[in-house]
C-alpha positions in Angstrom: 0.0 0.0 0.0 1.5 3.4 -0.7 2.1 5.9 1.6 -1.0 8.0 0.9 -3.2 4.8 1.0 -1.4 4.0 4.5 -2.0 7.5 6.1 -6.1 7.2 4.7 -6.2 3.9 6.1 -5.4 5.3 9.0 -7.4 8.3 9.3 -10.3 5.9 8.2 -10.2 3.2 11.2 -8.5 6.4 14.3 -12.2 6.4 15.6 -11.4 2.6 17.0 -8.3 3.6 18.6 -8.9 2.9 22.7 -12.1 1.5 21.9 -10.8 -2.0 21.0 -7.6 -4.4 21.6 -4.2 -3.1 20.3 -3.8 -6.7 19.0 -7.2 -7.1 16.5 -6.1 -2.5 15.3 -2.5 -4.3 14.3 -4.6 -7.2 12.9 -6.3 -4.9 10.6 -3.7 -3.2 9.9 -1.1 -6.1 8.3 -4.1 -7.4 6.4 -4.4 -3.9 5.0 -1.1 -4.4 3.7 -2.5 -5.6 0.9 -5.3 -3.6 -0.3 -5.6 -1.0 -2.8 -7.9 1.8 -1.4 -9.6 3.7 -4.6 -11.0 7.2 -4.6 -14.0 8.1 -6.1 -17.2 11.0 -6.0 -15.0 12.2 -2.7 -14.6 9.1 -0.8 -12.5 6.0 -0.3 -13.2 2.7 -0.5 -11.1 -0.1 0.6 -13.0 -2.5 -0.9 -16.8 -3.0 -1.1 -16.9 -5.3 1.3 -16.5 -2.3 3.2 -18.5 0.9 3.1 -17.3 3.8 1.6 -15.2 7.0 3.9 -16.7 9.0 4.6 -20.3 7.9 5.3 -22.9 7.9 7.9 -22.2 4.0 6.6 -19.2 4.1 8.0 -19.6 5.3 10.9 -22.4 2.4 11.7 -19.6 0.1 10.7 -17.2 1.4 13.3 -19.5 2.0 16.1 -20.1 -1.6 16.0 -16.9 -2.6 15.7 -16.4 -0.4 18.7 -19.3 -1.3 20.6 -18.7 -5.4 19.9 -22.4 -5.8 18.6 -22.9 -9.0 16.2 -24.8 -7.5 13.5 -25.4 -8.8 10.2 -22.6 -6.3 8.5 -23.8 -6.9 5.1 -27.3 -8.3 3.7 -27.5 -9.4 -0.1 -31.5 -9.1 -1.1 -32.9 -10.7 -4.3 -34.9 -7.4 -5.8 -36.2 -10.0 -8.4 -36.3 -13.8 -9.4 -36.8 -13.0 -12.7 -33.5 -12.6 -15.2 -32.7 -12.7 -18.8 -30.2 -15.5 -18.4 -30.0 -18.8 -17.9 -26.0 -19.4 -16.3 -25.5 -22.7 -14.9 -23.7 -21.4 -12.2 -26.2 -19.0 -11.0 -26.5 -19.0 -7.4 -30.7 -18.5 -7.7 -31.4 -21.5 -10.1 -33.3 -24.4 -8.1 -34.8 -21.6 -6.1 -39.0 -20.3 -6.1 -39.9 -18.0 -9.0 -42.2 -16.1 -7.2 -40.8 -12.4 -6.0 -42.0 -10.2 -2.8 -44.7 -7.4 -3.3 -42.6 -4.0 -3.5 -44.4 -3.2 0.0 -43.0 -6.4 1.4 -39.6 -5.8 0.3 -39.5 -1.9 1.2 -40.6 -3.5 4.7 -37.5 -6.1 4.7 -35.1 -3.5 3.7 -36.2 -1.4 6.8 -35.9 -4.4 9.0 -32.7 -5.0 7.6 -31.8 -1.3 8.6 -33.1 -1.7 12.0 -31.0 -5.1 12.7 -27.8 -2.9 12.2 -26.5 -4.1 8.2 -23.6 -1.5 7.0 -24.1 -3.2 3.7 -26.7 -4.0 1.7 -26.7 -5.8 -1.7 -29.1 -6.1 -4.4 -29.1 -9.1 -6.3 -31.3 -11.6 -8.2 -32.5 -12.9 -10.5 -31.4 -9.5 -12.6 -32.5 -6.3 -10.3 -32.6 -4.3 -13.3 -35.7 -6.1 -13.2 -37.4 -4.8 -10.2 -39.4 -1.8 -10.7 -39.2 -1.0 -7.3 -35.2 -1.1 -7.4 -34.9 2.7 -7.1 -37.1 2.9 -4.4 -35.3 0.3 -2.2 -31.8 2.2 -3.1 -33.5 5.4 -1.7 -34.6 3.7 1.4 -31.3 2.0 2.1 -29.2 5.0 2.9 -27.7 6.9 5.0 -27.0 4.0 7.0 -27.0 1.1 4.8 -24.0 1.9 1.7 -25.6 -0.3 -1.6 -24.6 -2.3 -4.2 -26.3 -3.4 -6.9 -25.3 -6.6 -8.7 -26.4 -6.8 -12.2 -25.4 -8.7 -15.7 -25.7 -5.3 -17.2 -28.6 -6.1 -19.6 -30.7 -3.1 -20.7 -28.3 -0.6 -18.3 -28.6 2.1 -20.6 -27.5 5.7 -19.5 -30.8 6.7 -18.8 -30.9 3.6 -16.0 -27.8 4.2 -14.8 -28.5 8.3 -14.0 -32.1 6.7 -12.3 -29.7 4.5 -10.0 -27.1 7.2 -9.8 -30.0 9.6 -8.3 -31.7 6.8 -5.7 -28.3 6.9 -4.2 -26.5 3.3 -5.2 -23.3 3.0 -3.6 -21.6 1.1 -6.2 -22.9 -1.1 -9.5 -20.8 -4.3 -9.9 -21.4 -6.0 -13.5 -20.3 -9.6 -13.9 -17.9 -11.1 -16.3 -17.6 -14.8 -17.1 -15.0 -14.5 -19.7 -12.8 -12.2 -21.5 -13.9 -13.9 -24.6 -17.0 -12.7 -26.1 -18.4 -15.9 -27.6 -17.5 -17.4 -24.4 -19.4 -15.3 -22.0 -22.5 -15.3 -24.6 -22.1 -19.4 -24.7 -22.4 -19.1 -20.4 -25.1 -16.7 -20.4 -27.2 -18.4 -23.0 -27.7 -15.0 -25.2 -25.6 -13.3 -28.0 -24.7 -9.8 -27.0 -25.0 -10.1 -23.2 -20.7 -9.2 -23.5 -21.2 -6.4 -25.2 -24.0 -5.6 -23.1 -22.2 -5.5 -19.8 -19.5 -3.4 -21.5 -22.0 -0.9 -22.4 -23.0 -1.5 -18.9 -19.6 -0.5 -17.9 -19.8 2.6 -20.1 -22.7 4.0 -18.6 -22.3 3.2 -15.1 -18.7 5.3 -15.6 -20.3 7.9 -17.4 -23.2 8.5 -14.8 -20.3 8.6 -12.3 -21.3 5.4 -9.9 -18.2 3.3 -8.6 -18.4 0.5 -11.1 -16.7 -3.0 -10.4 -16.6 -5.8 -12.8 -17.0 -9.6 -10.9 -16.7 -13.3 -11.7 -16.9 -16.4 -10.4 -12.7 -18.1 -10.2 -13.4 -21.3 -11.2 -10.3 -23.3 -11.4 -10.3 -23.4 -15.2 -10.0 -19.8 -15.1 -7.1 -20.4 -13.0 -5.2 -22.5 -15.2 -5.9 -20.9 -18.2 -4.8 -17.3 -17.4 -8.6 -16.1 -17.7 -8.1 -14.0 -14.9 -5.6 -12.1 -15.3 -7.0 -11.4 -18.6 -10.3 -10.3 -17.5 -8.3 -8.5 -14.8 -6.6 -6.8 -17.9 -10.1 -6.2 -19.3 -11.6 -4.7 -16.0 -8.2 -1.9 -15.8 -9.4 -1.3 -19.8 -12.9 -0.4 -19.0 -11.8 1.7 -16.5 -13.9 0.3 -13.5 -12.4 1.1 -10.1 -12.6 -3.2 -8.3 -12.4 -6.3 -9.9 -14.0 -8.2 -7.6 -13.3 -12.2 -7.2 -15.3 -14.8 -6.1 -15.0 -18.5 -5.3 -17.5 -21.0 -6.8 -20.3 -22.5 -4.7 -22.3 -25.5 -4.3 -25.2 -23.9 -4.7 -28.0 -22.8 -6.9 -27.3 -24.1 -10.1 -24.0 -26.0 -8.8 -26.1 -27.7 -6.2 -24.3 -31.0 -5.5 -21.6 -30.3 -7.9 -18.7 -30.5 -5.1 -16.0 -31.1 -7.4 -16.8 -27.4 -8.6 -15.5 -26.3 -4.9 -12.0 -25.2 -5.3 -9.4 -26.9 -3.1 -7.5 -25.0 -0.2 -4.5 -24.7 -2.7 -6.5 -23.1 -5.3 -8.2 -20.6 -2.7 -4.3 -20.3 -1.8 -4.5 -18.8 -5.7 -7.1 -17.0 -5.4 -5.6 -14.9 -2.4 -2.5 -14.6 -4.4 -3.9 -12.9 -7.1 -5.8 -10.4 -4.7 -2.1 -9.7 -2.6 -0.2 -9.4 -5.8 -2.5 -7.3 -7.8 -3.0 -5.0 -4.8 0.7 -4.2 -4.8 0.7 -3.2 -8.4 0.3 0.7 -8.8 -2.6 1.8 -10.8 -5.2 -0.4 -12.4 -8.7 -1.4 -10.3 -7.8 -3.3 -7.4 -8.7 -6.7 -6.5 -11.5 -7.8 -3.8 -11.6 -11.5 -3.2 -13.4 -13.8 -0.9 -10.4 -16.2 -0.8 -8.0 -13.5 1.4 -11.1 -11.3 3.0 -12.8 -14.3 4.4 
C-alpha cells in the first residue's frame, strides 16, 4: 500500500483507537497491507466489502466494531427472481420463482436497517428487473451503503442516472470471460458481452463506482482467464475487480468437485495480494483473502 493509502487507512479506522484491543487495530492493519484503497465522487473505499469514507455508513460500521455488537454487517436481497439469463452457475437456479410485493420488500429493507446491516446488496434474478429497485436504493441510505449486482442487460444511461440519483453506492457487473463468444455461450444469449461493457460505459459515465465480478473457477485459474479479465476490467476503466470462489449452490447444487481446493483458494488470495501491490489499475477484492 502506498504511503497516501497507509496515512487514509489510518485516518479511516482512528475512531477505534482505545475502543478495541491493540492486537485485532494491528490485525487490521497487516491485512491492510495488501489492499488498494480507490477514490472516487470524494470518498475512499477499501473494498466494497467495506462501506465507503466518509459515510454515515461508516460510521455504523465502526460503532459496531467499537461497541462489539454482532450484526449482520452486510445483507445481499434478491430485488427479483426473474432474469434474462439462464447461467449454470447461478446462485438462484433451483430456487421459487415467485418475487415479494414491492411493500414487502421496502418492509424487509427497513428491518434490515433496523437489525444494524452496514451493507446492503441487491441481487437476483437480474435487479434491473425490479421496478421497485430505485425505491429500495433510496430507502437503504444513509445507514445502509448499496450495491447493486447486475449482468448489465438493458443498463442504458438513462438507468444508470435513475440508479445514480436513488443513491447506489456502487454497481458491480459480472464477467464470465474475456472472450465474447465465451461469455455469450455461459449466459445463453448473444450480445449479453457487449452488453455489460456498455453497462460498464454507462455506469462510468453517470459517475457510480463500477466493479466488474466473476466467479474463479479453477479453469480460469489455469488458463490465465483472470488475469485477462483482470486486464479487461483496468481497460474499461472500473475502479474493483471483484473475485469470487464457486459454490455448491443454486445451479452448482451438489456439484462438489466445482469447490475449489485449499490450494487453489491459496490462488485466489494470491492474485488479490499481488495485484493489490501493483500501482494503478482497479484493485482486486476476493473472498479467498477477505474471508
Amino acid at each position: 500500500m502506498r504511503l497516501r493509502d497507509t496515512w487514509t487507512v489510518l485516518r479511516m479506522f482512528a475512531p477505534l483507537v482505545g475502543r478495541v484491543p491493540a492486537a485485532h487495530l494491528w490485525h487490521l492493519a497487516r491485512r491492510m497491507r495488501f489492499e488498494k484503497p480507490q477514490r472516487s465522487d470524494g470518498q475512499v473505499r477499501i473494498n466494497t466489502f467495506f462501506p465507503p469514507w466518509p459515510s454515515p455508513a461508516f460510521d455504523r460500521f465502526c460503532s459496531h466494531v467499537a461497541a462489539r455488537r454482532r450484526v449482520p454487517y452486510s445483507v445481499y436481497l434478491a430485488a427479483s427472481a426473474e432474469c434474462p439469463f439462464r447461467c449454470a452457475h447461478c446462485s438462484y437456479a433451483g430456487r421459487r420463482r415467485d418475487t415479494l410485493s414491492p411493500e414487502r420488500m421496502l418492509t424487509l429493507v427497513g428491518e434490515i436497517k433496523a437489525l444494524g446491516a452496514c451493507t446492503l446488496g441487491l441481487t437476483g434474478g437480474e435487479p434491473l428487473l425490479a421496478p421497485h429497485l430505485e425505491t429500495l436504493l433510496a430507502a437503504a441510505g444513509p445507514e445502509m451503503t448499496t450495491v447493486v449486482f447486475t449482468t448489465g442487460w438493458g443498463l442504458d444511461d438513462h438507468r444508470a442516472a435513475s440508479l445514480r440519483q436513488a443513491g447506489a453506492g456502487c454497481v458491480t457487473v459480472g464477467l464470465e470471460s474475456p472472450d465474447e463468444q465465451t461469455h455469450d455461450a455461459v449466459r445463453g444469449v448473444a450480445g449479453s458481452f457487449a452488453a455489460a461493457r456498455e453497462a460498464v460505459a454507462a455506469c462510468r459515465r453517470a459517475g457510480h463506482f463500477t466493479a466488474l465480478s466473476t466467479v474463479g473457477f479453477r479453469e480460469k485459474l489455469v488458463s490465465g482467464d483472470l488475469e485477462r479479465l483482470y486486464d479487461l476490467a483496468a481497460e474499461w476503466g472500473v475502479g474493483e475487480f471483484r473475485l469470487l470462489a464457486p459454490v455448491a449452490t443454486g445451479g452448482l447444487a451438489g456439484c462438489a468437485a466445482a469447490m475449489l481446493s485449499a490450494d487453489e483458494l491459496a490462488a485466489l488470495a494470491r492474485f488479490h495480494t499481488e495485484h493489490n501491490r501493483r500501482r494503478g489499475g482497479p484493485s482486486v477484492n476476493s473472498f479467498a483473502y477477505l474471508e
